[in-house]
C-alpha positions, 0 to 999 in steps of 0.5 A: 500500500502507498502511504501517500495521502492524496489520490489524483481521480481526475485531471483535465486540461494542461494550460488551465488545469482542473484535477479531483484528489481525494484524501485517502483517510477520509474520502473527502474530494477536493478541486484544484484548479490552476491557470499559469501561475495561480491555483486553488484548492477547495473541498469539492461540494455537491448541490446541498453544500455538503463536501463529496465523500468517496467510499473509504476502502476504495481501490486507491493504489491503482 
């Protein structure tokens, strides 16, 4: 098993990056946007506020 944290479970883009990582202890999915020399993260929310919490136990080390 890898013992890094985050998992990348999405990507688009390569001058305007828009990826999806999720913490692999809590399941909780996060947006990274990156536009040349700036980028954000922001926990990655669903219609009612709530955050996006992926299954814990997932298969992440593929």
């Amino acid at each position: 098993m890898s013992d890094k944290r985050f998992k990348k479970v999405y990507s688009q883009g390569s001058m305007n990056v828009t990826e999806v990582w999720v913490d692999k202890q809590t399941g909780v999915n996060y947006l990274y946007h990156a536009s040349g020399y700036s980028g954000g993260l922001t926990p990655l929310l669903d219609r009612d506020g709530k955050p996006v919490v992926s299954p814990i136990g997932s298969n992440w080390d593929e």
